[in-house]
MDTraj code that builds the backbone (N, CA, C; nanometers):
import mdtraj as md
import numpy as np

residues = "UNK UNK UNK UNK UNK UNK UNK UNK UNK UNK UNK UNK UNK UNK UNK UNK UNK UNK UNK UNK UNK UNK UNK UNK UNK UNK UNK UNK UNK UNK UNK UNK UNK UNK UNK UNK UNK UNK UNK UNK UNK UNK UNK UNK UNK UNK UNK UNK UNK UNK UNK UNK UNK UNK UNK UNK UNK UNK UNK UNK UNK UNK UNK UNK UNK UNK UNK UNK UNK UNK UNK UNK UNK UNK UNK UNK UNK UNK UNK UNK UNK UNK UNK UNK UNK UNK UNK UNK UNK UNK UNK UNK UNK UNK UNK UNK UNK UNK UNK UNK UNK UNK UNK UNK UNK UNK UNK UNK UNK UNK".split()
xyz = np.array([
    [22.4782, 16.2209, 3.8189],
    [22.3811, 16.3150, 3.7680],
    [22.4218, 16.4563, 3.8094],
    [22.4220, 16.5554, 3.7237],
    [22.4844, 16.7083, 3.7845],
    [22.3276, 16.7953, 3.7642],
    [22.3631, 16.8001, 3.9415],
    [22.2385, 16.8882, 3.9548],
    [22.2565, 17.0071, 3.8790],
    [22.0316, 17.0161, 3.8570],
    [22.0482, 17.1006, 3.8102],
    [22.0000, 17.2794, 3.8665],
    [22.0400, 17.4045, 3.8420],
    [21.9986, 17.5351, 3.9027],
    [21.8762, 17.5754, 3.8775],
    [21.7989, 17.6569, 3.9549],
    [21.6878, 17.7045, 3.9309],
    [21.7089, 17.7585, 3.8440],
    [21.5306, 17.8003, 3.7701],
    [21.5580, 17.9003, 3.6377],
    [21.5782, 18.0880, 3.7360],
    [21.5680, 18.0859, 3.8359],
    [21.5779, 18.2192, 3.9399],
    [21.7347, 18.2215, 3.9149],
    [21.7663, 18.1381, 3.9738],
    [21.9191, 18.1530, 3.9873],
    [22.0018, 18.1868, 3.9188],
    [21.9861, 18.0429, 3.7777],
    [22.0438, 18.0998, 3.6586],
    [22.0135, 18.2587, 3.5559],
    [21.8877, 18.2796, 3.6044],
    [21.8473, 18.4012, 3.5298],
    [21.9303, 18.5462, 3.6040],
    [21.9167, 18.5422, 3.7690],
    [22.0127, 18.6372, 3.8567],
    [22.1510, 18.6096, 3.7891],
    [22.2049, 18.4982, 3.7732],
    [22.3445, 18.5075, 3.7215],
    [22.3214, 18.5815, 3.5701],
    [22.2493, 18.5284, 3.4724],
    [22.2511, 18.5981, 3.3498],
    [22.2196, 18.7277, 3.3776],
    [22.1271, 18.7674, 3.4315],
    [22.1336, 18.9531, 3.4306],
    [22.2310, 18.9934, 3.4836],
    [22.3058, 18.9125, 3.5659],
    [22.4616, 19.0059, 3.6335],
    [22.5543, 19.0250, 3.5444],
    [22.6078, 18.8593, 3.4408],
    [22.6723, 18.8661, 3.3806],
    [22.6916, 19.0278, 3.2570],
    [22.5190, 19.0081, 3.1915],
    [22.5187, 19.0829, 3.1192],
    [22.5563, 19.2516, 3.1305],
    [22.4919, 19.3311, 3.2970],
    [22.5035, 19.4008, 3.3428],
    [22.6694, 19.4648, 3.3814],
    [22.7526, 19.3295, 3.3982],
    [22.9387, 19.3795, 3.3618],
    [22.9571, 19.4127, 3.2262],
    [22.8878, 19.3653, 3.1633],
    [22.8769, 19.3549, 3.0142],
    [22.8441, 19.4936, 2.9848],
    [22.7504, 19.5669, 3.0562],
    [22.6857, 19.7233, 3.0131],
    [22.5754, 19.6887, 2.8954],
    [22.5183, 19.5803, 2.9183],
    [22.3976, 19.4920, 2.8287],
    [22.2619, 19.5349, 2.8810],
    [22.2182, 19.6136, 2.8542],
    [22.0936, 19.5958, 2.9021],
    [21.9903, 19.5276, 2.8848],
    [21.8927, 19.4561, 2.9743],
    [21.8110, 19.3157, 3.0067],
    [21.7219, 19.4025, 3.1194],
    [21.5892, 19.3242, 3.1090],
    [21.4965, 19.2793, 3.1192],
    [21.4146, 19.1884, 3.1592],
    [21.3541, 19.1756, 3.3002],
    [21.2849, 19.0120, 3.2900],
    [21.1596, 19.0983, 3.2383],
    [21.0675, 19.0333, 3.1332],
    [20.9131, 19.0575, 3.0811],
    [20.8173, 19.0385, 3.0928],
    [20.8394, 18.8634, 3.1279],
    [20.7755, 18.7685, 3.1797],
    [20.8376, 18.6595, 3.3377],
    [20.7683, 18.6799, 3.4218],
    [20.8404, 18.6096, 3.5181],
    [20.7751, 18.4574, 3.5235],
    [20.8346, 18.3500, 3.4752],
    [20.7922, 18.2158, 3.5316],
    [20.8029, 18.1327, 3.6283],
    [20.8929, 18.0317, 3.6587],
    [20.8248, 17.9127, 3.7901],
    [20.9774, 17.9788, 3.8014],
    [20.9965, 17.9913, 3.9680],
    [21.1321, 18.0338, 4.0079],
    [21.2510, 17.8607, 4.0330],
    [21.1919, 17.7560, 3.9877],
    [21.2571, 17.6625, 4.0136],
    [21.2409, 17.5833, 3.8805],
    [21.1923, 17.5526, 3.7939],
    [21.1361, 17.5227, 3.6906],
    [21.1192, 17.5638, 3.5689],
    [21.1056, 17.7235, 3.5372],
    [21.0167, 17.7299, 3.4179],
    [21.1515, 17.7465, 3.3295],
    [21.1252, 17.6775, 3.1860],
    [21.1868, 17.7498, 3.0818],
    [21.2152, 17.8773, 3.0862],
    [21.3022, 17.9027, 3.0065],
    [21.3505, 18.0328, 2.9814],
    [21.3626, 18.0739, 2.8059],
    [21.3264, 18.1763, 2.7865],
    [21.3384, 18.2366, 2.6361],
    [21.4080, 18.3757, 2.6319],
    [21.4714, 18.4177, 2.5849],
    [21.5311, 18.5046, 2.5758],
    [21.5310, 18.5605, 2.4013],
    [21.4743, 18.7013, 2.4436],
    [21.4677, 18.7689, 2.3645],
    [21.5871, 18.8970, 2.3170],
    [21.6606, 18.9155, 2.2085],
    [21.7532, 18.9922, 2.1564],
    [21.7018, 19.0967, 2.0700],
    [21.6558, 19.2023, 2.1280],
    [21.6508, 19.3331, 2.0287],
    [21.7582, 19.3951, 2.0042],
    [21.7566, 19.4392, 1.8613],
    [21.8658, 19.5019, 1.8102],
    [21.8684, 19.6313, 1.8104],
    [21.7574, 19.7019, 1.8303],
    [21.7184, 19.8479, 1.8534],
    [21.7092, 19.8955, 1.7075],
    [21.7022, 19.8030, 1.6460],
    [21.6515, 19.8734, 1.4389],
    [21.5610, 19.7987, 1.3815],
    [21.4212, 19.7520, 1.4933],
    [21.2855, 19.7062, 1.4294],
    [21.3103, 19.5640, 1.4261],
    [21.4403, 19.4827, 1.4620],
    [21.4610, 19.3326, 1.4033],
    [21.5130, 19.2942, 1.5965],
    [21.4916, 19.1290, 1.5807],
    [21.4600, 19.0685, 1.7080],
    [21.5283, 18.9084, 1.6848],
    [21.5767, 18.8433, 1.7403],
    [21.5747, 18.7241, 1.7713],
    [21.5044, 18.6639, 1.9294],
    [21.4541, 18.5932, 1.9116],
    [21.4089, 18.4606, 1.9988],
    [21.4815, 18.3576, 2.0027],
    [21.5537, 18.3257, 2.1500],
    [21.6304, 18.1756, 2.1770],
    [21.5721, 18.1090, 2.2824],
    [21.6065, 17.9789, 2.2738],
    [21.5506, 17.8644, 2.3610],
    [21.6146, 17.8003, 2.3758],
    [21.6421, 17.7394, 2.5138],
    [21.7591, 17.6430, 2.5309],
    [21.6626, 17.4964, 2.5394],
    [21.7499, 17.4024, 2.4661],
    [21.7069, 17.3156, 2.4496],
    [21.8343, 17.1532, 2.4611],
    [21.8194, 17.1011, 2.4131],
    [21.9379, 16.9902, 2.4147],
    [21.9700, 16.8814, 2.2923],
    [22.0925, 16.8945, 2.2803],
    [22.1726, 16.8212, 2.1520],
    [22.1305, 16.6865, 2.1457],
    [22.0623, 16.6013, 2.1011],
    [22.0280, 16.4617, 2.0976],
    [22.1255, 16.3760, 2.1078],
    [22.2157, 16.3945, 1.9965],
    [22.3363, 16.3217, 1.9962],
    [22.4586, 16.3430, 2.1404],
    [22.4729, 16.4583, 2.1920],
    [22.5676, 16.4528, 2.3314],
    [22.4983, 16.4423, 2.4245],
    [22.3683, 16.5285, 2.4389],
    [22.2683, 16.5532, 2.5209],
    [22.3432, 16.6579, 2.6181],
    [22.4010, 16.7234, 2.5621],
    [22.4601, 16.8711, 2.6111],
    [22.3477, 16.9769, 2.6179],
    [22.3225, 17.1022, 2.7068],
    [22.2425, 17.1647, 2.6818],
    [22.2582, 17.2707, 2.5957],
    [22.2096, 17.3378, 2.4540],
    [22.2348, 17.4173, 2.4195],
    [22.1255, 17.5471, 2.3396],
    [22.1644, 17.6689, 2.3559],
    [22.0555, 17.7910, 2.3044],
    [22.0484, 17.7204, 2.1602],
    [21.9329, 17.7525, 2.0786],
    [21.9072, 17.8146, 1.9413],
    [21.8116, 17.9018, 1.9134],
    [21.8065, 17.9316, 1.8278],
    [21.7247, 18.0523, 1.7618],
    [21.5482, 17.9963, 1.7309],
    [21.4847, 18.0293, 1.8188],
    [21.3531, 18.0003, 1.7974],
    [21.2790, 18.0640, 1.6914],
    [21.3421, 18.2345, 1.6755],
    [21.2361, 18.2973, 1.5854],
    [21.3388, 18.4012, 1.5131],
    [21.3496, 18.4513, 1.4385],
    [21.3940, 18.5836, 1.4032],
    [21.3741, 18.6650, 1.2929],
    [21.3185, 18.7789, 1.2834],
    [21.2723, 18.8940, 1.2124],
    [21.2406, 19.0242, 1.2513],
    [21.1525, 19.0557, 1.1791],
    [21.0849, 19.1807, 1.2859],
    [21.0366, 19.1762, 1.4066],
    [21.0781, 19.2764, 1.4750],
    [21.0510, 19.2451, 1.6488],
    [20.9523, 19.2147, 1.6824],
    [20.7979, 19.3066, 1.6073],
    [20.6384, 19.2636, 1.6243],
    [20.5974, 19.1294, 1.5826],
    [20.6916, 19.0734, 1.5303],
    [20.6711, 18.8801, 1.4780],
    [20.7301, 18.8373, 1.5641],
    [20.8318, 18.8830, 1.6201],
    [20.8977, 18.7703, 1.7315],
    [20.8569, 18.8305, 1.8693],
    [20.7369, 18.9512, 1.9063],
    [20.6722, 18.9751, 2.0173],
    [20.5548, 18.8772, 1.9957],
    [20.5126, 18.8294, 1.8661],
    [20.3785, 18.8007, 1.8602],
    [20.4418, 18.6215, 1.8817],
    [20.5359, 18.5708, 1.7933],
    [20.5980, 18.4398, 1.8653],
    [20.5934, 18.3878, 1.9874],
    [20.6919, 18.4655, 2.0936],
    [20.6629, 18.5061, 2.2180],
    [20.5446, 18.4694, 2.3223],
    [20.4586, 18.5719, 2.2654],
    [20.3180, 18.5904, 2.3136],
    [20.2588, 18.4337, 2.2993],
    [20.2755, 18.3636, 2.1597],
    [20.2813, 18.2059, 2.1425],
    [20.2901, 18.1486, 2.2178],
    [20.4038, 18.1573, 2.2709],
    [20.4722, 18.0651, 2.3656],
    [20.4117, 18.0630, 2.4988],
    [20.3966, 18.1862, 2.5412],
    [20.3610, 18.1847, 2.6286],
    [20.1814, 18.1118, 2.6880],
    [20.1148, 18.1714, 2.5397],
    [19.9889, 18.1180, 2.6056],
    [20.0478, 17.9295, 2.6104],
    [20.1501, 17.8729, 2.5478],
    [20.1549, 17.7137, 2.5748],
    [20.1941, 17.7170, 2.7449],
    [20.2434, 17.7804, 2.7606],
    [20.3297, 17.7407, 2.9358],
    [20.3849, 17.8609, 2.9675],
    [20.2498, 17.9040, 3.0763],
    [20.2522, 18.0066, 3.1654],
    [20.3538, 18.0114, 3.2506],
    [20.4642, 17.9480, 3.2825],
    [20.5619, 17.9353, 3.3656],
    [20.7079, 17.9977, 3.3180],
    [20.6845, 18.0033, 3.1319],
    [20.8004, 18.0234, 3.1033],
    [20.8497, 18.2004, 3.1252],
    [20.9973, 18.1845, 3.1246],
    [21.0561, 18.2871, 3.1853],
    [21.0742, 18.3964, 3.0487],
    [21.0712, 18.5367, 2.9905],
    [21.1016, 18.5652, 2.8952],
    [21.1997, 18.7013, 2.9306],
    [21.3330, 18.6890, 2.9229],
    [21.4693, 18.7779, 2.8921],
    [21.4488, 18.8693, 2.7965],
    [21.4632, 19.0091, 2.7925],
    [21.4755, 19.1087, 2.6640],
    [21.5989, 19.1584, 2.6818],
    [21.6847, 19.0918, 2.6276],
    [21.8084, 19.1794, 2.5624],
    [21.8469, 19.3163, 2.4618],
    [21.8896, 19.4085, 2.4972],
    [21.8875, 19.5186, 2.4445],
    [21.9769, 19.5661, 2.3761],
    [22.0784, 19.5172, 2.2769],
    [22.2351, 19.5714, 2.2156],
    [22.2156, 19.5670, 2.0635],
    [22.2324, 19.6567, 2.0241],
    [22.2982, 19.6916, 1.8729],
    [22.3514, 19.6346, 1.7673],
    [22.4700, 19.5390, 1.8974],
    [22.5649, 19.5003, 1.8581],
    [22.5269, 19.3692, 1.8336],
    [22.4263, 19.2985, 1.8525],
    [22.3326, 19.1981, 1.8665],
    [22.4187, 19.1189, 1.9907],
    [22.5163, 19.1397, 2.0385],
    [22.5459, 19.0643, 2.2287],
    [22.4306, 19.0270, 2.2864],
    [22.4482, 18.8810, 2.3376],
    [22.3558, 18.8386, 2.4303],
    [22.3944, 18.7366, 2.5187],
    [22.5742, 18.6871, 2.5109],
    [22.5872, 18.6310, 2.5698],
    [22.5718, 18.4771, 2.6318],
    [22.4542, 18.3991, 2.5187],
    [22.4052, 18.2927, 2.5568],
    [22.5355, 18.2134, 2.4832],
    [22.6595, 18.2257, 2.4650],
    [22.7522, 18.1282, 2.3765],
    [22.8708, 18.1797, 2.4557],
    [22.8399, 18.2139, 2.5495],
    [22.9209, 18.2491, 2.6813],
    [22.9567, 18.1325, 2.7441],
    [23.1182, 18.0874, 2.7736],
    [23.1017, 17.9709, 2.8892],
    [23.0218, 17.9906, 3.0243],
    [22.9520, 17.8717, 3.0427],
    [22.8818, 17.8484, 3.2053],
    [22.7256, 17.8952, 3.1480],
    [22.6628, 17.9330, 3.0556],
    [22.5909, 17.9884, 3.0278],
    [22.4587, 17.8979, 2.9675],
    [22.5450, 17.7666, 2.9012],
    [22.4316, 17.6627, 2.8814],
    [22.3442, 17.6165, 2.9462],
])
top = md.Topology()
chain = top.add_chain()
for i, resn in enumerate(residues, 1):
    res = top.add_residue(resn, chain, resSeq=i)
    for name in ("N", "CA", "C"):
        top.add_atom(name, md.element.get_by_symbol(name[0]), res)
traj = md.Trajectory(xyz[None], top)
């Protein structure tokens, strides 16, 4: 069984990563420092947004991001906001690039 990292831990590594990167991030929402999901949010800085969630491949049972929401940023703040009233624990990332970079298809990152 390969243990697994806190969502603290892994989230300190993702803001570092991104931060070599010159990415600017955000925690928004802070959830369970050992536990909570994580969502990560991608603004593009031109009114449009994606929402990701890591979740897992059925068939490998690998862990991997997808795209929970994406459109206008006030639909995928109001998504979000969704989510959150389900499970107060979860963690929510705001990614900030242009370029739409976010890094979640990064090795080590699943």
């Amino acid at each position: 069984m390969t243990p697994r990292l806190t969502s603290r831990f892994w989230i300190d590594a993702y803001l570092t990563r991104l931060r070599l990167h010159d990415i600017p991030a955000f925690v928004t929402a802070h959830g369970d420092d050992n536990a909570g999901a994580v969502l990560v949010k991608l603004a593009t800085l031109d009114g449009k947004a994606k929402a990701f969630t890591r979740g897992f491949d059925l068939q490998t049972g690998d862990r991997q991001w997808t795209t929970l929401a994406e459109g206008e940023e006030r639909d995928i703040d109001q998504t979000i906001a969704k989510q959150r009233s389900f499970d107060p624990d979860l963690w929510v990332i705001e990614v900030e690039d242009r370029a739409g970079r976010h890094l979640l298809d990064a090795p080590g990152l699943a």
